[in-house]
N, C-alpha and C positions, 0 to 999 in steps of 0.2 A: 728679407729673411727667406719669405719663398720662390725667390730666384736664386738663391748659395743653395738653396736646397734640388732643388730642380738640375743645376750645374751639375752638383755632386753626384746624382741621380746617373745625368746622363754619361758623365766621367769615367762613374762604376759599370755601367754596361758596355761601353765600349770596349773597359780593360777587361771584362772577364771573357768577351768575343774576342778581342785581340790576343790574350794573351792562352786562352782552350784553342787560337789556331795555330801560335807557335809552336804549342805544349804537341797539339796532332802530327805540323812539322818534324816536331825533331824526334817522334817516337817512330816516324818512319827507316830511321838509322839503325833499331833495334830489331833482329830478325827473331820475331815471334813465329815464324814458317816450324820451326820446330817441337817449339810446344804445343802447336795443334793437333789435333785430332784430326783425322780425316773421317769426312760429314758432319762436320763441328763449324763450318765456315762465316755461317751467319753469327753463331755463337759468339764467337772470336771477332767479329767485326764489333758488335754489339758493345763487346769488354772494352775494345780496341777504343773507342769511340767514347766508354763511359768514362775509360782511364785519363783520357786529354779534356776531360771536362773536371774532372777532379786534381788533376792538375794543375791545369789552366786555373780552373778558380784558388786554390790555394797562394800557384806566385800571384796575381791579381791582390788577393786580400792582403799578401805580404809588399807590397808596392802602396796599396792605398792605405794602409795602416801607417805604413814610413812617411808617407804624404802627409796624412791627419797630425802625426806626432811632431813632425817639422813645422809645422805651421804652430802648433801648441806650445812650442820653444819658447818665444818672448815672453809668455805669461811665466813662464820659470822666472825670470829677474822683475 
């Protein structure tokens, strides 16, 4: 039991790294150069940075939630 735990553990860390990096990737497509401020830059890094963490972890918990409920399947019959 505490090795499926341990698994899971490290499962979820990998997909919330993996997936706050793609979330970072693919926000680089969207030009936020406008809604900046100028002398705001750190600012705007900051947001930039807090958004693909919020992200990222949201698709993460939507992947490992589909994961947990698929496995939960056969106990349905």
């Amino acid at each position: 039991m505490d090795l499926f735990i341990g698994q899971t553990a490290l499962i979820s860390i990998f997909s919330h790294i993996f997936f706050t990096g793609v979330a970072f990737y693919a926000m680089r497509a969207v030009m936020f150069d406008k809604w900046i401020r100028k002398q705001h830059v750190l600012q705007a890094q900051i947001l930039y940075i807090f958004l693909s963490i919020a992200i990222g972890t949201m698709v993460s918990t939507f992947f490992l939630d589909i994961s947990a409920w698929s496995r939960q399947l056969p106990y349905l019959f």
